[in-house]
N, C-alpha and C positions, 0 to 999 in steps of 0.2 A: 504494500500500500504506500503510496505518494504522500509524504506525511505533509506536504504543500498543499493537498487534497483535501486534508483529513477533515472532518468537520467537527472531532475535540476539540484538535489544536486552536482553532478559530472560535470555538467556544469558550475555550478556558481563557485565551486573549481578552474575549470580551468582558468575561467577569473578571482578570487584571483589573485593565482597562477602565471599567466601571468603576470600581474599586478607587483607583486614583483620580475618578470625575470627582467622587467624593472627597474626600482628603481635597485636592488641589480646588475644587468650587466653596469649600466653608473655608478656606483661607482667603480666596481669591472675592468672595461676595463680602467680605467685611467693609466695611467702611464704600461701598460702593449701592446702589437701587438694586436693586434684582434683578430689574425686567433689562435694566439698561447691561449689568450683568449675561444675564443668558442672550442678550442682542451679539455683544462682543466675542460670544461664544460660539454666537451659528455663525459669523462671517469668519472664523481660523476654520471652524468644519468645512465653511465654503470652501476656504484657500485651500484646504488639506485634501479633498476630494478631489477640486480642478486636477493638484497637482499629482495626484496619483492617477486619475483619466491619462494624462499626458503624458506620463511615463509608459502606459500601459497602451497608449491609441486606442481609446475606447470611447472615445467621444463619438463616433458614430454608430448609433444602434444597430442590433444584425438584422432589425426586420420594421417593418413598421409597426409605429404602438397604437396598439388597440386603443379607444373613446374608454373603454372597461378601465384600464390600466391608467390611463393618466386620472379618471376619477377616483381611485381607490390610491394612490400615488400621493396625489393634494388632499384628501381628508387624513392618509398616515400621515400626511407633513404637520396638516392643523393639529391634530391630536400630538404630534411630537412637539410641536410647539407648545400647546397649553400644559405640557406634562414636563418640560423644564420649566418654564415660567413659576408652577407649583413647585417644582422643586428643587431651585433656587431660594426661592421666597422661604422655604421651609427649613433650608438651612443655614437664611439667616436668623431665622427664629429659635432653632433649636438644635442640640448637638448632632453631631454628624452619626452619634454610635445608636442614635435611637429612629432618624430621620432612616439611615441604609438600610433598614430590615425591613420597613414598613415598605419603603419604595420596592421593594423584592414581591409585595403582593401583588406586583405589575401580572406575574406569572398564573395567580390565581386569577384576576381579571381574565386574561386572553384566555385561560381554557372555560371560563364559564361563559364569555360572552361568545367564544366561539363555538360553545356547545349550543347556545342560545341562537345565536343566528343560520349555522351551518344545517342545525335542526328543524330550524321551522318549517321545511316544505315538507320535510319527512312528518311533522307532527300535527301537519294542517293534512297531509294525507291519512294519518291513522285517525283524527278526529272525525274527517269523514267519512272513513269507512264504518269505527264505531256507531258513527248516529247513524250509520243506514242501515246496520244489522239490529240494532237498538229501536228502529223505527219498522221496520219491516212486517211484524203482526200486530200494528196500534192501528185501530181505527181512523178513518181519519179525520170524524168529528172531534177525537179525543187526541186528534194531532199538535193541537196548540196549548193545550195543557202540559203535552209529556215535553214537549219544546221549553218551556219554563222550566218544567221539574229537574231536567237532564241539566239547562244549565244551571241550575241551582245544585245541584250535585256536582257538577265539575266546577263551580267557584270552591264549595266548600272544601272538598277534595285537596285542589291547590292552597287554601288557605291550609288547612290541615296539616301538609307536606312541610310548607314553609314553617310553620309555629314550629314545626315538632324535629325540624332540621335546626333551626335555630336554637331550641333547649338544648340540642344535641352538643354543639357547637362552647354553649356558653358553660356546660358544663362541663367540657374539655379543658376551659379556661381554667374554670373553676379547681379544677385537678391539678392543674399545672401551674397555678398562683399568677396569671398571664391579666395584665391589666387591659392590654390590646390585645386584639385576635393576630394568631399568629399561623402561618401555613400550618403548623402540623396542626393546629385546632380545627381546623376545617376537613380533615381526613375523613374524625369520625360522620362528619355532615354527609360527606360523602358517598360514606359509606352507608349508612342509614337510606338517604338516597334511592341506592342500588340494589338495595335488600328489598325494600319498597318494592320498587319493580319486579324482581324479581317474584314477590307473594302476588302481585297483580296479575302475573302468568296464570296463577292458577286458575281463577275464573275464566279467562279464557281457552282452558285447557279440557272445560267441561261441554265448549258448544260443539256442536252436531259436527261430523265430518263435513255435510251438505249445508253448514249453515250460510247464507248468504247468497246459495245457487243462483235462488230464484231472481235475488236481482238482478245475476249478473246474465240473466235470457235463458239461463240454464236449468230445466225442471231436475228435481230431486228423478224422475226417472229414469235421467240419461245416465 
């Protein structure tokens, strides 16, 4: 393996790297604004980029960029920008050895909101498939009733999930004498979570071979 390659190497650089944003940014933000701070900050990134482009000759893309790609491109950037702005500002408010661990929950963000977004088409299809097996032998005067009911079950449900993620969670705290939520506090959430799901198989493990045939044009006789 090309250890030039390797996608440790370039990982453990990062958290270096990071490592010394810290240290070198609560020295460097003292006595100076924040914002005016993390400004001075992205125009050395600029420099620093250009000049690795140019050494590299990669100033010109291998293909043309997708409308996709440069939208999702400028909202990393916004959000890169409001998340030093924060985190500047936060270490000139407070020590460096309490600010680095909490900015470390970046990691716990990107996997939930990436669960959160990457899932929704998947969750807007299993939604719909549930109400149409769940709707399938209700009358259909008594259609607009079981339409309320169903969602009043699925609010409650999700409310449910979250309370009892979150006992989960502050109890972890609690165990660990943890004043702020800390990654591992969030494992057991997780896992709770998972086990969740898991026990919700079971109802589903009790419907018909044939259940849903019918809607899908297919009689239980074929």
């Amino acid at each position: 393996m090309n250890i030039r390659e390797s996608w440790v190497l370039f990982a453990l650089g990062s958290a270096f790297f990071a490592g010394l944003t810290a240290l070198f940014g609560k020295i460097g933000v003292e006595g100076i604004n924040s914002n005016l701070a993390t400004f001075i900050r992205t125009i050395v990134i600029l420099l620093v980029t250009a000049a690795i482009l140019s050494l590299r000759e990669e100033w010109r893309p291998a293909g043309p960029i997708q409308s996709k790609t440069w939208i999702f491109l400028i909202l990393s950037g916004i959000a890169t920008g409001l998340s030093w702005l924060c985190y500047y500002r936060a270490l000139q408010l407070g020590p460096v050895s309490k600010v680095a661990p909490i900015d470390k929950l970046s990691v716990v963000f990107a996997i939930v909101l990436g669960v959160l977004f990457v899932g929704g088409l998947s969750r807007s299809i299993q939604y719909t498939s549930l109400t149409t097996l769940s709707y399938a032998e209700i009358p259909k005067n008594l259609m607009s009733s079981a339409t309320s009911f169903s969602a009043l079950i699925q609010q409650f449900a999700q409310s449910f999930g979250v309370g009892l993620t979150a006992l989960v969670v502050r109890y972890a705290m609690v165990q660990r004498g943890h004043a702020i939520v800390a990654p591992v506090d969030l494992m057991p959430g997780f896992w709770t979570i998972g086990i969740a799901s898991l026990v919700s198989m079971a109802f589903f493990l009790r419907l018909h071979a044939q259940a849903g045939a019918d809607m899908g044009g297919r009689g239980k006789d074929e």
